[in-house]
TIPA-888365 format. One record per residue (C-alpha): residue number from 1; residue in three letters; chain; x, y, z. Coordinates in nm, 2 decimals. Example, Ala and Ser with C-alpha at 12.3 -4.5 7.8 and 13.67 -1.06 7.14 Angstrom:
BEGIN
REC   pos   code   unit     east    north       up
REC     1    ALA      A     1.23    -0.45     0.78
REC     2    SER      A     1.37    -0.11     0.71
***
This chain:
BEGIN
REC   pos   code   unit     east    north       up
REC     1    UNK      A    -1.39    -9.67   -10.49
REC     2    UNK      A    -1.57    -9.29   -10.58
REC     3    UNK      A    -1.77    -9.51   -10.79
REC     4    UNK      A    -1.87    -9.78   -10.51
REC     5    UNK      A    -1.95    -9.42   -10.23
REC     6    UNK      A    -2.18    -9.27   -10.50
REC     7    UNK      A    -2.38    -9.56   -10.55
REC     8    UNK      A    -2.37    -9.62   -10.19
REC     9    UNK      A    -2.48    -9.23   -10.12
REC    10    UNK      A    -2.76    -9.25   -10.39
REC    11    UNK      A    -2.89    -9.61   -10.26
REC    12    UNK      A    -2.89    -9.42    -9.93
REC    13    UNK      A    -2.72    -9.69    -9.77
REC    14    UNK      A    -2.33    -9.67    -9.58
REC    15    UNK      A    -2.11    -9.98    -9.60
REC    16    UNK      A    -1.97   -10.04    -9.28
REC    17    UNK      A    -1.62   -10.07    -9.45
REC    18    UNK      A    -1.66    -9.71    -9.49
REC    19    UNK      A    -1.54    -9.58    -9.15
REC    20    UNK      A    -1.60    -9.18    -9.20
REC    21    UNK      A    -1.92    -9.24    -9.32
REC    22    UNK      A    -1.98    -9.49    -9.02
REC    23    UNK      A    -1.89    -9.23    -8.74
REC    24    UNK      A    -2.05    -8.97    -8.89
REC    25    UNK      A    -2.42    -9.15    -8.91
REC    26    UNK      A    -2.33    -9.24    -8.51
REC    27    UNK      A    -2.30    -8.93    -8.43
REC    28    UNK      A    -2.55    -8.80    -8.60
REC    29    UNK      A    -2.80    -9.05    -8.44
REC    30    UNK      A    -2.63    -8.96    -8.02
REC    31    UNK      A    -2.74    -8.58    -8.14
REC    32    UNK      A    -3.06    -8.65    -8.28
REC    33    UNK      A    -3.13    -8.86    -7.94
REC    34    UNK      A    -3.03    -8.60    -7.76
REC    35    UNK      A    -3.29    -8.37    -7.89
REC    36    UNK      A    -3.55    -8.62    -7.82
REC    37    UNK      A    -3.44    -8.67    -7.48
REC    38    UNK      A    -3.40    -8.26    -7.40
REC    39    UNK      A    -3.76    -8.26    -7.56
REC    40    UNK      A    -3.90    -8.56    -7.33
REC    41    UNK      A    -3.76    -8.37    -7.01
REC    42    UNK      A    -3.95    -8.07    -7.10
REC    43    UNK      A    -4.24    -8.24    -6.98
REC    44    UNK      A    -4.38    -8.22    -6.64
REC    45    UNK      A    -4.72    -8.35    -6.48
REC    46    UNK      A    -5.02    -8.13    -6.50
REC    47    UNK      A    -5.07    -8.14    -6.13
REC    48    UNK      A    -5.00    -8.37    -5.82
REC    49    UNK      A    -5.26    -8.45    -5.56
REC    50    UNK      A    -5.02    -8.44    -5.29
REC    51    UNK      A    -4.76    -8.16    -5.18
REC    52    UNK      A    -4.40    -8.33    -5.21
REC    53    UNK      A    -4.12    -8.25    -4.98
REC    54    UNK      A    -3.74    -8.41    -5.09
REC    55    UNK      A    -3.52    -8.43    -4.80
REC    56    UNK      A    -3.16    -8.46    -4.90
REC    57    UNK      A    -2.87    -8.56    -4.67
REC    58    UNK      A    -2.60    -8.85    -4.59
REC    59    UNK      A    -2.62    -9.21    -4.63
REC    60    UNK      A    -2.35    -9.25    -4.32
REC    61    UNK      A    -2.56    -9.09    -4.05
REC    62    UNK      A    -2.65    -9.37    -3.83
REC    63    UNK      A    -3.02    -9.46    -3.64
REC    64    UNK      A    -3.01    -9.29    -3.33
REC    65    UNK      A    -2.77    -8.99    -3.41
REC    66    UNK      A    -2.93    -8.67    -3.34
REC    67    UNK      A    -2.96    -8.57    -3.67
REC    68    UNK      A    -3.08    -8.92    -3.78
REC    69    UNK      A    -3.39    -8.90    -3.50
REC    70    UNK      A    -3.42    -8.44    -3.60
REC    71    UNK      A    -3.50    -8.55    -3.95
REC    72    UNK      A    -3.75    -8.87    -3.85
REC    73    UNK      A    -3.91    -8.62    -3.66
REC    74    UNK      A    -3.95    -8.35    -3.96
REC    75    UNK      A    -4.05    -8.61    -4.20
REC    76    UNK      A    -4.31    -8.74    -3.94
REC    77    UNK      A    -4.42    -8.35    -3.89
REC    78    UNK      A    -4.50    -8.28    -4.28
REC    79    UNK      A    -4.60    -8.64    -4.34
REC    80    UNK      A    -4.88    -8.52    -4.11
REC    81    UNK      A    -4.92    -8.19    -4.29
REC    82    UNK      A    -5.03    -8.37    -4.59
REC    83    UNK      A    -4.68    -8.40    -4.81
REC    84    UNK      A    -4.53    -8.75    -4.93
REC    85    UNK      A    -4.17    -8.79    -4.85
REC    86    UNK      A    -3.93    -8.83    -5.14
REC    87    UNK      A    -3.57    -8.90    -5.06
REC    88    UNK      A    -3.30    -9.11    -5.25
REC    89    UNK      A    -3.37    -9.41    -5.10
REC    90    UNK      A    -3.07    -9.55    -4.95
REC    91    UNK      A    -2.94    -9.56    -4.56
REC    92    UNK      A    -2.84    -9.25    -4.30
REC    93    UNK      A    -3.07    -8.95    -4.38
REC    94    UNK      A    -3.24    -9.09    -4.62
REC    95    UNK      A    -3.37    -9.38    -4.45
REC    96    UNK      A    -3.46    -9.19    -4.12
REC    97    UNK      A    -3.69    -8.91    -4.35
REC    98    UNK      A    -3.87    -9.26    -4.48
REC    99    UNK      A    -3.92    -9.43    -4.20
REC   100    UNK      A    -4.05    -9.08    -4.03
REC   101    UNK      A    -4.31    -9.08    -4.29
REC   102    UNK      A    -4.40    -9.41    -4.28
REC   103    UNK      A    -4.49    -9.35    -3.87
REC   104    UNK      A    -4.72    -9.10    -3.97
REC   105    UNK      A    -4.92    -9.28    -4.19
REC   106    UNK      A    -4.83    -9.68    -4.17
REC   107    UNK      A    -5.11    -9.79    -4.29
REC   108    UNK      A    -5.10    -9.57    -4.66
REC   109    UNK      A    -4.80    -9.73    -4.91
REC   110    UNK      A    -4.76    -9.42    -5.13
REC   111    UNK      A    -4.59    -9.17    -4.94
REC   112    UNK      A    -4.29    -9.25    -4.88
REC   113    UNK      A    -4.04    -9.26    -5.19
REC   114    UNK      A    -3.74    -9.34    -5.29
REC   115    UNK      A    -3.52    -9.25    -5.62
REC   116    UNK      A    -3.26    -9.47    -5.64
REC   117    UNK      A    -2.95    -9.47    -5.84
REC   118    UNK      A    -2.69    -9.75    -5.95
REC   119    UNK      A    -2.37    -9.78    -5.81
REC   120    UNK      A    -2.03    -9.97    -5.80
REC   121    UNK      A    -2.13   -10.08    -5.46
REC   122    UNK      A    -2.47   -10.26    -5.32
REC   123    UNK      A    -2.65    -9.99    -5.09
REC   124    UNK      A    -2.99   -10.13    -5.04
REC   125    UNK      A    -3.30    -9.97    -5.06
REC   126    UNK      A    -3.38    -9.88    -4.71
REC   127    UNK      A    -3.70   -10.05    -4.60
REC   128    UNK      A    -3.94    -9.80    -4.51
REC   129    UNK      A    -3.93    -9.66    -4.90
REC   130    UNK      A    -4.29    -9.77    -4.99
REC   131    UNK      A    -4.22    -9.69    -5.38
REC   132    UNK      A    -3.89    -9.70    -5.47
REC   133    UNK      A    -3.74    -9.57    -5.85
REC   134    UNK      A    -3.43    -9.70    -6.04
REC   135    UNK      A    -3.16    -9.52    -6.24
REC   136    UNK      A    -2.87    -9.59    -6.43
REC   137    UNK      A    -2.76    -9.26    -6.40
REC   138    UNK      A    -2.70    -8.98    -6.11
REC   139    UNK      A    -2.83    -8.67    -6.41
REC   140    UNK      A    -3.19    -8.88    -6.45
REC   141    UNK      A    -3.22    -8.89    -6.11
REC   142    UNK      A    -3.15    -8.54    -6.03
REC   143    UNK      A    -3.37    -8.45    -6.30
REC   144    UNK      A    -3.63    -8.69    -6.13
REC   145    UNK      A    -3.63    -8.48    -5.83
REC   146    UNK      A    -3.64    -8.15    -5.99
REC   147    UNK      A    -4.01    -8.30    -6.16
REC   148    UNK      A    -4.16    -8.43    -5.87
REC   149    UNK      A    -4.09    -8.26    -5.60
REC   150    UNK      A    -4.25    -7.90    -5.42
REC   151    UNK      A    -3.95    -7.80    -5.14
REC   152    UNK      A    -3.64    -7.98    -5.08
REC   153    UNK      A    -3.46    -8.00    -4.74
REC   154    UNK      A    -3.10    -8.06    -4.68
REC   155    UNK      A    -2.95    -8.22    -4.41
REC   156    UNK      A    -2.62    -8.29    -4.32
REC   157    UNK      A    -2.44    -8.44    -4.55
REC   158    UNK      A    -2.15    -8.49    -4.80
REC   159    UNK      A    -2.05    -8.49    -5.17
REC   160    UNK      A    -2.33    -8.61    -5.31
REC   161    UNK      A    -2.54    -8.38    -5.11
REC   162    UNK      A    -2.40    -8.11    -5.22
REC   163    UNK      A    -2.44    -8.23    -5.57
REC   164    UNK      A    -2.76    -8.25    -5.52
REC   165    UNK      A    -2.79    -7.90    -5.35
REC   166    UNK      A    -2.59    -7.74    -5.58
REC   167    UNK      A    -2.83    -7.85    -5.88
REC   168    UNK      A    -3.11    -7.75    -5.74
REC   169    UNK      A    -2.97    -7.38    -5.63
REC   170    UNK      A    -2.85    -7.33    -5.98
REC   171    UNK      A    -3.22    -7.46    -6.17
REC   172    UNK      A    -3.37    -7.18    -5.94
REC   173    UNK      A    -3.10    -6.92    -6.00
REC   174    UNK      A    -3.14    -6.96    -6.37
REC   175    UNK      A    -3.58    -6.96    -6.35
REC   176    UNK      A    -3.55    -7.38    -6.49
REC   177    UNK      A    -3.78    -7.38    -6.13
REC   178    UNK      A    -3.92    -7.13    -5.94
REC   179    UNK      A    -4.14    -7.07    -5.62
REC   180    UNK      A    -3.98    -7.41    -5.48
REC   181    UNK      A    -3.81    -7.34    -5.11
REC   182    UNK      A    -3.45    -7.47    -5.07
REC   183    UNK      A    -3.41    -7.48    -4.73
REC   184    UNK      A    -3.07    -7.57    -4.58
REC   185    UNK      A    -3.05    -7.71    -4.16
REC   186    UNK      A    -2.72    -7.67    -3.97
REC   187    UNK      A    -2.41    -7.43    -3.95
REC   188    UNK      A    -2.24    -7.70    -4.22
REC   189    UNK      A    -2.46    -7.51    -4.48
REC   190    UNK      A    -2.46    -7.18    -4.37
REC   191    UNK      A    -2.07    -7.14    -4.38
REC   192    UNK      A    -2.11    -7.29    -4.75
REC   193    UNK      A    -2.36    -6.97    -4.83
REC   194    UNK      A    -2.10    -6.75    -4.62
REC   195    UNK      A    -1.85    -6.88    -4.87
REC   196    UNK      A    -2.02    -6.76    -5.18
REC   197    UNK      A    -2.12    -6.50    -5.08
REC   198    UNK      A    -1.74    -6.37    -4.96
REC   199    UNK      A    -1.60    -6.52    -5.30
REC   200    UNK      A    -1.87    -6.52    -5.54
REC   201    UNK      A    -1.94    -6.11    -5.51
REC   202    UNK      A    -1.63    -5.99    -5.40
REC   203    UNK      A    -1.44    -6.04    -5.73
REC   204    UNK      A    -1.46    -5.79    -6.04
REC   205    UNK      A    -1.73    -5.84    -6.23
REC   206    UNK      A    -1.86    -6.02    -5.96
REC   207    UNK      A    -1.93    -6.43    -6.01
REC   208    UNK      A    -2.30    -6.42    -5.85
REC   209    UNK      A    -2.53    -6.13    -5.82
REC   210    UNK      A    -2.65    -6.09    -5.42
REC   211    UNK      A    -3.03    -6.27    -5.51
REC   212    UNK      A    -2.83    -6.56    -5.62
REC   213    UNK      A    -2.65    -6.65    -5.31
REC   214    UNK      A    -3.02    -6.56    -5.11
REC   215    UNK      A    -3.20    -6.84    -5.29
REC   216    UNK      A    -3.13    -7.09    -5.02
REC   217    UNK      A    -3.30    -7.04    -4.68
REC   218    UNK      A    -3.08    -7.18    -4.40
REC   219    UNK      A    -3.18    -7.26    -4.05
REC   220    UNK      A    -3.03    -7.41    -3.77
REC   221    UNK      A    -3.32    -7.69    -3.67
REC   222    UNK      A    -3.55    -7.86    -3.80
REC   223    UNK      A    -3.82    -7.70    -3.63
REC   224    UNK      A    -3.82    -7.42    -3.87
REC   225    UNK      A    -3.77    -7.62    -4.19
REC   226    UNK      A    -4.07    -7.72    -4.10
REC   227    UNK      A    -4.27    -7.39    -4.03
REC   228    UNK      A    -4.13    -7.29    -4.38
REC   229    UNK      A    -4.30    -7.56    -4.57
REC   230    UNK      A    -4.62    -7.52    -4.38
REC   231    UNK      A    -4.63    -7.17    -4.58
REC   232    UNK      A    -4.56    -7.28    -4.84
REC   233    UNK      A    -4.80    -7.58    -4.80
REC   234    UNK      A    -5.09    -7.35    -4.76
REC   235    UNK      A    -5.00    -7.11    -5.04
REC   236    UNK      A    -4.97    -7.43    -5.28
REC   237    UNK      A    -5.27    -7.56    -5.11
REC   238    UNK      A    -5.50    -7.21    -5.17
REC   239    UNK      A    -5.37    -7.21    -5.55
REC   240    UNK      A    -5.50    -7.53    -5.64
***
C-alpha cells in the first residue's frame, strides 16, 4: 500500500481509491478558485458614460400604492437628470422605479436595468426592465450592484431590503466604496438608524463609532432623495 501512494505521489497522480488524498486535492482546488474569484471581483470598469442610480425596496408594494407611484415619480425625475435606473428586477418597488424610467425616455432600451437573482419561486422579470441580468446567487448579485452603480435609494421594504442595505452601509463603513450616497426614504428607516445608534454606541467599547451610523442619509420623501443625487450628479458630472 506505502509502496502503491509513493509511486502514485511521484507519478503526480491520486487514485481515487485514496479518499484523504481525494479530499485534500478538492479542497485545495474550492481555495485556489476562491482566490481567482476574489481576484476577478477586484475589477471594476474604467468609467461609465452614464450616472447610475439603484433603487432598492419591496417586491409586495402594489401599482397604485403611494409609495409604488412616490418612487415611479423619482425614477422618472433622475431618469431625466441623465441616470439609468438599476433595480433588481422583479415586481412592487422594483417594477414601479423601471417603469418610471422607462416614461422618461421610452423610446431609449438601455436605461432601465434589472439584476435578477434565482429563486425557489417564479417572480418574473417585471416588464419595463429594458436589460435584465441573471444570478444563481443573492452574494453575485449584491456584488453586481456595488460595481455598477453611483447612489442607491431605498424604499420601503423588507428582509431582503435590508440585506441589501445593510451590505452596502458596511462596504462604505469599511472604505470597499466611498463617495457613493446611501440615501434611505421614510420613518421605517430612520428608526432602524435610531436603533444603531442607541445600541451600537452605547455599549463599552462601543460596537460602531458615531461616522458609522451617519453614513446613511435618511429623508422622509422622495422629493429630497432626489435633490441629493442632483449633487452628487453634478459633482460626478464636473469630475469626469
Amino acid at each position: 500500500m506505502n509502496s502503491d501512494r509513493n509511486n502514485e505521489n511521484e507519478s503526480g497522480t491520486v487514485s481515487l481509491a485514496d479518499e484523504d488524498a481525494v479530499k485534500k486535492i478538492l479542497v485545495d482546488s474550492v481555495f485556489n478558485l476562491w482566490e481567482t474569484v476574489n481576484n476577478l471581483t477586484r475589477l471594476k470598469p474604467s468609467k461609465q458614460e452614464r450616472y447610475r442610480v439603484t433603487i432598492f425596496g419591496s417586491a409586495r408594494a402594489q401599482p397604485g400604492s403611494f409609495a409604488y407611484d412616490e418612487v415611479k415619480r423619482a425614477a422618472t425625475a433622475l431618469t431625466e437628470l441623465g441616470c439609468d435606473i438599476i433595480t433588481g428586477g422583479g415586481p412592487g418597488l422594483m417594477q414601479a422605479a423601471n417603469e418610471g424610467s422607462s416614461l422618461a425616455d421610452p423610446s431609449d432600451e438601455s436605461h432601465s436595468m434589472g439584476i435578477r437573482v434565482q429563486l425557489p419561486f417564479v417572480q418574473e422579470v417585471n416588464a419595463f426592465v429594458e436589460q435584465a441580468f441573471e444570478h444563481k446567487t443573492f452574494f453575485t448579485r449584491l456584488h453586481h450592484f456595488v460595481l455598477t452603480s453611483d447612489a442607491y435609494i431605498v424604499a420601503p421594504g423588507g428582509i431582503g431590503t435590508v440585506l441589501e442595505l445593510m451590505m452596502i452601509w458596511q462596504l462604505l463603513q469599511v472604505k470597499h466604496i466611498q463617495g457613493t450616497p446611501l440615501i434611505l426614504v421614510g420613518q421605517m428607516w430612520s428608526d432602524l438608524v435610531d436603533w444603531a445608534r442607541t445600541h451600537l454606541e452605547s455599549t463599552q467599547p462601543p460596537l460602531a463609532n458615531p461616522e458609522d451610523i451617519d453614513i446613511p442619509q435618511c429623508v422622509d420623501t422622495a422629493d429630497e432623495a432626489i435633490e441629493i443625487i442632483k449633487k452628487h450628479h453634478l459633482e460626478w458630472s464636473q469630475q469626469r
